[in-house]
N, C-alpha and C positions, 0 to 999 in steps of 0.2 A: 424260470426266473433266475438269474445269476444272481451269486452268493452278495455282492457288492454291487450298488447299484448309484451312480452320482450323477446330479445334474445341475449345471452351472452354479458349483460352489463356488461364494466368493468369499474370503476375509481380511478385514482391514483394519490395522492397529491403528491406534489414536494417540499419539504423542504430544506431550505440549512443546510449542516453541521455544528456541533459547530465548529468555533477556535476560540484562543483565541483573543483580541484583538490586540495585535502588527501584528497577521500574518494578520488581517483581513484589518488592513490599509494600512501596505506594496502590499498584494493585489491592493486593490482598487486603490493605486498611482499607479502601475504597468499596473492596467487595465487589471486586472487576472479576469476573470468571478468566480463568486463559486460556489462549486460544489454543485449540489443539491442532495439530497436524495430521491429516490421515496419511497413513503407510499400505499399502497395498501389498497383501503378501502372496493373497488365491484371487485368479485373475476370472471368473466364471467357469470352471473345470469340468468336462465331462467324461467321464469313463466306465464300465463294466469289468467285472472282475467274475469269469467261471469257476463255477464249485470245483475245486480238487486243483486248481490253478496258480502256477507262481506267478505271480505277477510285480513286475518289475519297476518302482519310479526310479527313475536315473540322474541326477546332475547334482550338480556343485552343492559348496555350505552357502544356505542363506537363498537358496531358489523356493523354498517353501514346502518344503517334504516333513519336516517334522512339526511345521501349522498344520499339516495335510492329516497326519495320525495323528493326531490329539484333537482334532475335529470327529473323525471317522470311530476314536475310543470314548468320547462321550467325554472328553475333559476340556473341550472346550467348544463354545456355540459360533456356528458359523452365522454370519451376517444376513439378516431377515431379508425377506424376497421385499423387491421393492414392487413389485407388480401385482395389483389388487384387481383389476377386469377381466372379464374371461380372453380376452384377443391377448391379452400376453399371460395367459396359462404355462404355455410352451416355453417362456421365461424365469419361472417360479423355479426355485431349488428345491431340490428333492435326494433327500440321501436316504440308502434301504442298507442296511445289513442283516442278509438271509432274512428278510423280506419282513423284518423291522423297522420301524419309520424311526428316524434319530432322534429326533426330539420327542414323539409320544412312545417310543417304548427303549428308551435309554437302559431301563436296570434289566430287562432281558437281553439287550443288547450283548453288557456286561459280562451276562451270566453263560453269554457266547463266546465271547471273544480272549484271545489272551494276545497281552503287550509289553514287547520289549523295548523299552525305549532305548534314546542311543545312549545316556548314560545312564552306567551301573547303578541301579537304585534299590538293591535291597540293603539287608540292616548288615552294617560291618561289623558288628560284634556280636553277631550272631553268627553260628558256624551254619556249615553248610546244610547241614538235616534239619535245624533250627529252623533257618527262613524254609527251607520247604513246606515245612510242616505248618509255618505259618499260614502259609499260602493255599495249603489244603482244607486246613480249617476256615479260610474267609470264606471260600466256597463249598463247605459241608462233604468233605469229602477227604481220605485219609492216601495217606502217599500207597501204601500199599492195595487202594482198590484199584487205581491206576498206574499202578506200578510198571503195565504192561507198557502203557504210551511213550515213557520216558528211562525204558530200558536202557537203551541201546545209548541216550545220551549221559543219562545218572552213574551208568557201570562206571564208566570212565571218572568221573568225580566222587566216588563214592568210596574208593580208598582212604578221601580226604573229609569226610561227613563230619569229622570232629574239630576241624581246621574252622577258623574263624573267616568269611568272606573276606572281611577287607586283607586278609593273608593270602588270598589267591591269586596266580597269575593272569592274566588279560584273559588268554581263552577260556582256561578254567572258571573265570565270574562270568564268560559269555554262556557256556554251558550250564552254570547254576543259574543263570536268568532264565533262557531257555525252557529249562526243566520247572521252574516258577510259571514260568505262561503256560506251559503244557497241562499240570498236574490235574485241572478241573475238567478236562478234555472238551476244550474250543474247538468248534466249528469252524473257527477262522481266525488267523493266526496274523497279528500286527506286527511286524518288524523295522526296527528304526535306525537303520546303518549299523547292525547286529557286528558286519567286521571291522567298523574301522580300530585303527589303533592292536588289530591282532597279527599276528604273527602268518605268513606266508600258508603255514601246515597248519595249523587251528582256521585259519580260513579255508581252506581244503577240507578239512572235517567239518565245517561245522555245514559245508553248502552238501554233505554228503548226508547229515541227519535230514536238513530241507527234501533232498529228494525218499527219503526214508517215510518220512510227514506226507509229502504228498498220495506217495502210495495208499494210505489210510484215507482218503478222501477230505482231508485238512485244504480250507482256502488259504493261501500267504499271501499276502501282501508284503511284499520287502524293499525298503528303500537302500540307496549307495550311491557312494560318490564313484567307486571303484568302475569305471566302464566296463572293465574286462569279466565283471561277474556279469553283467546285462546279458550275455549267449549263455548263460546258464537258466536265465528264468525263458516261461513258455512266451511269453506277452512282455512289454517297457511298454514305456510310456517317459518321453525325456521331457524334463521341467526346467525350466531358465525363467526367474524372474514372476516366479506365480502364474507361468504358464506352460501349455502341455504344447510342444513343440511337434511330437510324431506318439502315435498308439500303433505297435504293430510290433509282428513279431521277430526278432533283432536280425534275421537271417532276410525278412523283406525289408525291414530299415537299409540295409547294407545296400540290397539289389536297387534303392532308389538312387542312391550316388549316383549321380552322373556323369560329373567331371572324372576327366582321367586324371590321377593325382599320381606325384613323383614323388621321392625323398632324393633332400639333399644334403650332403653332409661334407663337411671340409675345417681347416684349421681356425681362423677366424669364425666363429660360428654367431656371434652375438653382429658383428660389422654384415655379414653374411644374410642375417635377417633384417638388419634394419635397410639393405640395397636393395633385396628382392621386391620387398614391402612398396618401394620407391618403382618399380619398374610396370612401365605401364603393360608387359605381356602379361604381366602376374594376376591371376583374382584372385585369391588367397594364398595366406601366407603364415604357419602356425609348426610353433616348436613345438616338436612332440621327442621329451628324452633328448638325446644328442642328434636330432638326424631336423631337419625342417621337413613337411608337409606342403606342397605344393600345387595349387591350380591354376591354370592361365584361362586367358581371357580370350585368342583365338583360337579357334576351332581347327586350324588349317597345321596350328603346332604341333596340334598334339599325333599330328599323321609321320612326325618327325622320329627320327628315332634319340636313344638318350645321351649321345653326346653330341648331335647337332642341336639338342636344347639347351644343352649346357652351354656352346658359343655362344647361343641364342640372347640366355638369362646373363650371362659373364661378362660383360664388358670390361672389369678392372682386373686387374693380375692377381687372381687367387690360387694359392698352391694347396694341393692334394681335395681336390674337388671333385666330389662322385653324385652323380645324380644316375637315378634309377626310378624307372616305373615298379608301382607297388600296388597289392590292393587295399582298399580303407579299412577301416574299423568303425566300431561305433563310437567312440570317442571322433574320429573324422565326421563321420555325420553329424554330431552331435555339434560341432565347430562347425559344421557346412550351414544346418540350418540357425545357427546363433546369428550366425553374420547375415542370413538372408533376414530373419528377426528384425536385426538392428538396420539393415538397408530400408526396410520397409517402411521404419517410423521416421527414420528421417525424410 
């Protein structure tokens, strides 16, 4: 059985409509319910997650990764199956943690799991051995019986034991959260954009205690906007808009690119993408940093070499213009399949 088990989670916020004020009070005297909006955040999702496994969701703010763990932590209820006859059995949601059903055994869940969310949420005026300790007593158990599990991350904060959280620096509170999800020793381990906002080197250490974790047979689940951690987890899974675009692991994500893609880079760089955008060789077209990302749409150009593509793509007088064949990344893939996404529904 894999440690994590999902099957067409969906969930949907309910917002009410704007009016304006006078309709909104005449309402209310009337005893007119208002209407709500549904928002769509998990689009029916399915995925597996193996024991001892990092496993990676990858995309932007507001694709739905952090609906996504706090469904998966037991803090919030995903949306009831709509499907009551046995013929659409295969349609029913079904989520397992280590072979827990969500909704009928939530507090073992719990008593599994540990979570980081992406904001700092322990007590700021509690110092740093304080909240530990707190956190070892919720779950009956004292910082020094597991002391072993959170060795290797607490040394490093533990100079600072008598420092107050909200006195700590960015990694050093990712570290005492960390060391909080750890203490009661989880089977499976929730992480919620644990680097953003850290520091280059604190993000470096802290994906170095991750593969330390896994060694001990710990499941991660870890979310990021960062594409460039995605070839650090075993398994992604890229999310856009409440949906899972690709499951696989980031070195086959890559191998499916197909397009040959160029960079291209020159003075004018902002007039430079809005021409390319405009040119019917081009199929995509995407600034990544100072350089653009390029696809074309014939097959017969890409047999060309790289500066009969630049006359090719150039028609206007542009100075110090380099194009070069590159290979992608997963943020390229991640934009390859966005835009086939968005082709589709239109």
């Amino acid at each position: 059985m894999p440690s994590i088990l999902v099957k067409n989670l969906s969930k949907t916020y309910f917002i009410q409509k704007f009016v304006p004020p006078p309709v909104r009070i005449y309402r209310k005297i009337r005893g007119i319910k208002p209407k709500l909006q549904g928002i769509p955040a998990l689009k029916k999702i399915s995925f597996e997650v193996n024991k001892g496994e990092i496993f990676g969701i990858i995309g932007p703010d507001g694709a739905g990764k952090t609906t996504l763990f706090r469904i998966l932590t037991t803090l919030l209820l995903p949306d009831e199956s709509s499907s009551s006859s046995q013929s659409d059995h295969l349609s029913q949601t079904t989520i397992q943690i280590e072979n827990y059903d969500l909704l009928a055994d939530f507090q073992q869940i719990r008593s599994i799991a540990g979570y980081m969310p992406g904001k700092f949420s322990l007590y700021m005026d509690l110092t740093v051995e304080e909240n530990l300790t707190f956190f070892a007593t919720l779950f009956n158990t004292t910082i020094e019986e597991n002391y072993h599990l959170i060795k290797d991350i607490y040394q490093q904060i533990e100079p600072f034991k008598d420092r107050k959280a909200g006195a700590l620096s960015g990694g050093m509170k990712q570290k005492l959260a960390l060391s909080c999800a750890l203490i009661h020793k989880p089977k499976v381990l929730f992480l919620d954009e644990p680097t953003t906002g850290v520091d280059p080197v604190s993000r470096k250490e802290f994906w170095e205690m991750l593969f330390r974790l896994k060694k001990q047979e710990i499941t991660i689940l870890v979310s990021t906007p960062y594409m460039d951690e995605a070839s650090l987890c075993d398994r992604i899974a890229l999310i856009n808009n409440g949906e899972f675009l690709d499951i696989d692991t980031p070195q086959n994500i890559i191998a499916k690119f197909s397009d040959s893609l160029y960079s291209v880079e020159g003075d004018n760089m902002y007039k430079l993408l809005l021409n390319l955008r405009k040119n019917p060789m081009v199929k995509t077209c995407f600034a990544f940093g100072d350089t653009l990302h390029v696809t074309l749409i014939d097959e017969m150009m890409r047999q060309l070499d790289d500066e009969m593509i630049k006359n090719c793509l150039l028609e206007d007088d542009y100075k110090n213009v380099v194009v070069k064949k590159i290979k992608p990344n997963i943020e390229d893939c991640y934009m390859n399949l966005t835009n086939k996404l968005m082709n589709n529904e239109q």
